[in-house]
N, C-alpha and C positions, 0 to 999 in steps of 0.2 A: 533479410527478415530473420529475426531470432523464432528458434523455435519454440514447441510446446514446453520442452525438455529444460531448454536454458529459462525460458521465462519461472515454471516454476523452481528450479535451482535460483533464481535472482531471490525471489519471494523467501525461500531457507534460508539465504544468507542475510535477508532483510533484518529475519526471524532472528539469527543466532548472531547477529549485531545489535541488536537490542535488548537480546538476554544478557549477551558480556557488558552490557552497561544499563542493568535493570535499578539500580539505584538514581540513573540519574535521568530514565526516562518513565520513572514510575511518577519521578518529584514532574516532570514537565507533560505526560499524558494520563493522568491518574481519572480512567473511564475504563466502562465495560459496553463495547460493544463491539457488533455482528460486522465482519467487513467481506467488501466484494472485489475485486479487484479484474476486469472484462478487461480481455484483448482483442480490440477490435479488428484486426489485421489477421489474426488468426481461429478469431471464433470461437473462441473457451474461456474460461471464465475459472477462477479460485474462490475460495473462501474461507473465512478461518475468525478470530475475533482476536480484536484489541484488549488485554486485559492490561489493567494497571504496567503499560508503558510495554507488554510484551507483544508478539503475536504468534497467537496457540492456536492448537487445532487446523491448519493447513490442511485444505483437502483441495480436489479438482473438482470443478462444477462451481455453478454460478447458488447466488443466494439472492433470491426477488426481494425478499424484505432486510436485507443489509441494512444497515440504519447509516453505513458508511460506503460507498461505491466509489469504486475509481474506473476510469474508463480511460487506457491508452493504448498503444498500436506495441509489437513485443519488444522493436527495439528500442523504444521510449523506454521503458519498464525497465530491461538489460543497464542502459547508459543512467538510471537516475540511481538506480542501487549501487551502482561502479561510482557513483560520483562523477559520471560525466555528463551528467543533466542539472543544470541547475531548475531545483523544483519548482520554487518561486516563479522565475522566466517561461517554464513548460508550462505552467496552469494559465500567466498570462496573454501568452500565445497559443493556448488551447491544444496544446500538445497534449496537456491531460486535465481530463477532467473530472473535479471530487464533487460527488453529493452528498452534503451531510446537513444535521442541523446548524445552525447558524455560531454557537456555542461551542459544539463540537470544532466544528472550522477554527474554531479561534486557538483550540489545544491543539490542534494538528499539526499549526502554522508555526508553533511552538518547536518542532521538530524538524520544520526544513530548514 
């Protein structure tokens, strides 16, 4: 089990891989919202918000009204930002799971 530690270091590097290619995930997530991101395996939770293809504001602590939630266990979270999760396959098999608008889902998907 990864811990608090590494989960949120996965989430920074999520962060500061999207920024080194903010041109080309602005053109494919170009939205502003509130994201939540629950680990359920260790019972903490982050938050931070999607802007135009980045993600800002990282704090620790959960956000109930996220307009975007993600819910998976720490080492799901570790192996999909390492690229050793295929996203696609995770959400299929409910290794994680996204609530968002219906819309929103569809720029997400754009990304995996």
């Amino acid at each position: 089990m990864a811990s608090v530690d590494e989960c949120r270091q996965a989430l920074q590097e999520l962060g500061a891989r999207l920024s080194a290619n903010v041109a080309e995930a602005r053109e494919k997530l170009k939205l502003d919202r509130t994201l939540a991101c629950r680990i359920s395996d260790l019972d903490t939770a982050f938050h931070g918000r999607l802007l135009d293809g980045q993600l800002v504001e990282l704090a620790d602590g959960d956000d109930p009204n996220a307009k975007i939630a993600i819910t998976t266990t720490s080492d799901d979270l570790v192996a999909l930002v390492r690229g050793e999760l295929n996203a696609g396959q995770a959400i299929a098999t409910r290794r994680i799971s996204v609530k968002a608008n219906p819309f929103d889902l569809l720029k997400l998907r754009s990304l995996l």
